[in-house]
Structure formats: structure tokens, C-alpha cells
C-alpha positions as CSV (number, residue, x, y, z in Angstrom):
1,X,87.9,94.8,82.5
2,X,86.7,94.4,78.6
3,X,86.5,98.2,78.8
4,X,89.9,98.7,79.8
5,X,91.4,96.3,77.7
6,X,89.4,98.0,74.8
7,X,90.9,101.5,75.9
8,X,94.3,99.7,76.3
9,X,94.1,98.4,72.4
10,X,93.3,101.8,70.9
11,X,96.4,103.1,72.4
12,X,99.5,104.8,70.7
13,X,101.9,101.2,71.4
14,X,103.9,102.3,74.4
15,X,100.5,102.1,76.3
16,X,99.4,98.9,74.6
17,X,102.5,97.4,76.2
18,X,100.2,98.0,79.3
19,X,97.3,96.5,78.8
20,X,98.2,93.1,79.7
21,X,99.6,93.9,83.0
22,X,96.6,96.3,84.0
23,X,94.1,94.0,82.6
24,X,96.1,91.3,84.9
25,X,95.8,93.7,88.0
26,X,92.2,95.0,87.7
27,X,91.5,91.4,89.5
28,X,93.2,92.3,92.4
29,X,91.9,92.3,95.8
30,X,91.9,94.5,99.1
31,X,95.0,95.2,100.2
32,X,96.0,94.7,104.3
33,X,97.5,96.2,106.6
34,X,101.1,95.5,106.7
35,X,104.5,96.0,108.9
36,X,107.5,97.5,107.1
37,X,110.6,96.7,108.9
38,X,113.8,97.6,106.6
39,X,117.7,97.9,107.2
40,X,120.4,98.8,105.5
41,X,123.4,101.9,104.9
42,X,122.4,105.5,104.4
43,X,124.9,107.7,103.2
44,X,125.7,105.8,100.0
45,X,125.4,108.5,97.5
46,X,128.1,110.2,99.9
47,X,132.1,110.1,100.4
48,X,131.5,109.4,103.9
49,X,131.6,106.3,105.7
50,X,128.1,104.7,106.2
51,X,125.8,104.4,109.1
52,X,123.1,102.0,109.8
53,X,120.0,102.7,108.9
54,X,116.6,101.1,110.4
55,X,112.9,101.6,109.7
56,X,109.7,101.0,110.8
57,X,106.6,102.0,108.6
58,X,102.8,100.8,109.3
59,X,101.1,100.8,106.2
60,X,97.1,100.9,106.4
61,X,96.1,99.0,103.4
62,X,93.2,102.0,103.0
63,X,92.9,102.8,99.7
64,X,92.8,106.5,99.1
65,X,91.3,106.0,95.5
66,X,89.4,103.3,95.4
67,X,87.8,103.9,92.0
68,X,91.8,103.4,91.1
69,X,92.3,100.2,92.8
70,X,92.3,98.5,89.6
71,X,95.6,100.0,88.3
72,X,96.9,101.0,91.6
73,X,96.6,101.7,95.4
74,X,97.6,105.0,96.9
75,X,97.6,104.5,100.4
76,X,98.9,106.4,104.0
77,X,101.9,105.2,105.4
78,X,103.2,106.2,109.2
79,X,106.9,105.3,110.3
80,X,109.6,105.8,112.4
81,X,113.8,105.4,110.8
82,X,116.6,105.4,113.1
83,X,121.0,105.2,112.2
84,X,123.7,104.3,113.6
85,X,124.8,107.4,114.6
86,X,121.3,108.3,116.9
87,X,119.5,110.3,114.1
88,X,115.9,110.1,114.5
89,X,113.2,110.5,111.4
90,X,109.6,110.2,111.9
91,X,106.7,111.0,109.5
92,X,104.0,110.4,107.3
93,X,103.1,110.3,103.8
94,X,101.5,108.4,101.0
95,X,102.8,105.0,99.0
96,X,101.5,104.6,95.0
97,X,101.5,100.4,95.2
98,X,101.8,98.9,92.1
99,X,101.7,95.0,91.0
100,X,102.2,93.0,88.0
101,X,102.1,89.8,89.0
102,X,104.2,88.9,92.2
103,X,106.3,92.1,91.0
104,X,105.3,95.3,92.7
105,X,106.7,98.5,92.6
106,X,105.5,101.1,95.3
107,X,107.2,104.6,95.0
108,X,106.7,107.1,98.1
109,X,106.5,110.6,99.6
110,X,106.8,111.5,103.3
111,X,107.0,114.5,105.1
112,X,108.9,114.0,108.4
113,X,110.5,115.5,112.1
114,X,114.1,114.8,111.8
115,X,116.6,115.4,115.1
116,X,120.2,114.7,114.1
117,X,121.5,112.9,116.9
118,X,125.2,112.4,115.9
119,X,123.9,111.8,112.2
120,X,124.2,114.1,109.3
121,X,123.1,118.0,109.3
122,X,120.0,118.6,107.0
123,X,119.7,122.0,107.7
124,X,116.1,121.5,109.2
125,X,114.3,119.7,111.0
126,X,111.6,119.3,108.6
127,X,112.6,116.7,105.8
128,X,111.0,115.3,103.1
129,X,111.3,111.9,101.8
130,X,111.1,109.9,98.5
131,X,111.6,106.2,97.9
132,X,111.9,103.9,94.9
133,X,110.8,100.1,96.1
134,X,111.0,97.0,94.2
135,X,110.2,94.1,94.9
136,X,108.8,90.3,95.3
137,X,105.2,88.8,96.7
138,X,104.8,85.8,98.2
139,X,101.6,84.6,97.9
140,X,100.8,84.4,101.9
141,X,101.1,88.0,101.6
142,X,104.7,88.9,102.8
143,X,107.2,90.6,100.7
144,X,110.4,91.2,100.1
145,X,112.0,94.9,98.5
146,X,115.4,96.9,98.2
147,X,114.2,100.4,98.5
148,X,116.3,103.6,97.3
149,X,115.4,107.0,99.7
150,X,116.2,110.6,99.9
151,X,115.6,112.6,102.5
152,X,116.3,116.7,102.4
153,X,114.6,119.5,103.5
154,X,113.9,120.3,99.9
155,X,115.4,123.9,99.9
156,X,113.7,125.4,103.0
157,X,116.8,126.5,104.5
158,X,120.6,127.6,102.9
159,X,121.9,124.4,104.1
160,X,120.1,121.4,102.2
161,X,122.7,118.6,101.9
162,X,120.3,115.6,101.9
163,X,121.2,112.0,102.1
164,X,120.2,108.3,100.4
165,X,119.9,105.2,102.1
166,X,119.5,101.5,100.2
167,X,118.0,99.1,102.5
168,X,116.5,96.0,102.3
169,X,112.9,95.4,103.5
170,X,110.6,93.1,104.8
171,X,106.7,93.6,104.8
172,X,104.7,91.4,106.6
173,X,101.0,91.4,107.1
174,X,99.8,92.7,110.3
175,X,97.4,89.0,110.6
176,X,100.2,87.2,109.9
177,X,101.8,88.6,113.0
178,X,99.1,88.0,115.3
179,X,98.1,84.5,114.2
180,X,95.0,85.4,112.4
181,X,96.3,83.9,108.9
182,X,92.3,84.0,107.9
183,X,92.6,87.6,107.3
184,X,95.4,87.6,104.6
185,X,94.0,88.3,101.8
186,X,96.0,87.8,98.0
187,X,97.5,91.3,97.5
């Protein structure tokens, strides 16, 4: 930690702005598994009226970089997202998790199935998805985000309209579910 703060100090200042909340995160430990369950309209970039959107997303808690774990955890996600309107998303991808604090910020990618149901057209049904979370966490390890998503097929076919949801989500530790409290762990 001395080393990083060290690095941290030597820095041009919009870096040294950092150092306090890295420094504060290298302490952190192990991150577990968790249960993403999120609602909340999609559509809402669009001049169409809403659907429903609902989600589902296991996150591991593996860290794919451990030697990063310190700053940050990237980490494999799985989940399934349903509307309103019967469309059906399901994927994978990775989440960069992020902490200051009980702040956390954990932006993602996922590359997905998508059948359309009586949703919205994508023009494929491979689509890709990024999401912006924010969010609160409580120290027995659940927490609380609004996330903002886009989903397209990223140009693979002439039709690539693409559409953003904003829901509200809940993550709650996989232990916690089961009654084994002992294994939460401070994320």
C-alpha cells in the first residue's frame, strides 16, 4: 500500500485525486458470489411507449485479475433479461467492480442470444450489451444500484436500432440467500 500511495503522490494531480480512494480500496477483501435481480423500463432513449424490463444476473465473485484486486475486480457475469413484451436476452460477459467506500461503480460488457418475442427488432439475434451501474453497499454485503444499458447488435447487420433500459437493482449475496450469513464477507 506505501508503494502505491508513493506512486499515487508523484502523479500529474488529476491522479493524485486518486490516491486516497485506491489507497482506501487496496484493503479490500474477496468478493462473493452474488444474485442480481433488477427491474425497470427499457425503451427510454426511445419515442415509444415503454416495456418492462427484468433481469437476472449471477455474478461469481472470481476475480479475473487478481494481482488487480486492489484497485479493482473484473469478474464473469451470466444472466438472463426478460420485457414486457416477451423478448428474451441471455448472455455472458465480464463486470469491472469498483468501490470507494460503500460507493461502487461496476460498468459491463455482455455478449448475448436475443429472440424478440413481441419486443423491439435488433436486426440480430446476436446483441451486445453495455451497462453503467451505480450504486450503494450495505455492509452485510447487499446492494443497491440504478443501472443504464444498451443493447444492439453493434453493426453486424443493416438494421441496428438498439435500445436502453434504466432499472433499478438489487444484489444480494448468494449466503445470504441460503442462510449461511458466515460466508459474507466485507466487499
Amino acid at each position: 500500500m506505501r508503494k502505491l500511495t508513493v506512486i499515487a503522490a508523484a502523479a500529474p494531480w488529476p491522479f493524485r485525486a486518486l490516491a486516497v480512494p485506491l489507497t482506501a480500496a487496496s484493503a479490500r477483501t474477496p468478493t462473493p458470489a452474488r444474485l442480481d435481480i433488477a427491474a425497470g423500463p427499457t425503451d427510454v432513449l426511445a419515442r415509444v411507449r415503454p416495456a418492462a424490463d427484468f433481469r437476472l444476473d449471477y455474478r461469481s465473485g472470481l476475480s479475473l485479475l487478481p494481482c488487480l484486486r486492489h484497485l479493482f475486480t473484473l469478474q464473469p457475469f451470466v444472466g438472463v433479461e426478460t420485457t414486457s413484451r416477451h423478448s428474451v436476452w441471455g448472455g455472458g460477459g465480464v463486470e469491472l467492480d469498483a468501490h470507494w467506500g460503500q460507493w461502487f461503480m461496476s460498468p459491463t460488457v455482455a455478449v448475448s442470444g436475443y429472440a424478440r418475442g413481441a419486443g423491439k427488432k435488433l436486426g440480430s439475434i446476436v446483441e451486445f450489451r453495455s451497462t453503467a451501474e451505480a450504486g450503494w453497499r450495505f455492509d452485510d454485503g447487499l446492494r443497491l444500484s440504478v443501472l443504464f444499458s444498451h443493447t444492439s447488435n453493434a453493426g453486424l447487420t443493416r438494421s441496428n436500432p438498439g435500445t436502453e433500459a434504466l432499472p433499478v437493482s438489487v444484489r444480494v449475496p448468494i449466503g445470504a440467500l441460503f442462510g449461511n450469513e458466515g460466508n459474507i464477507r466485507s466487499v
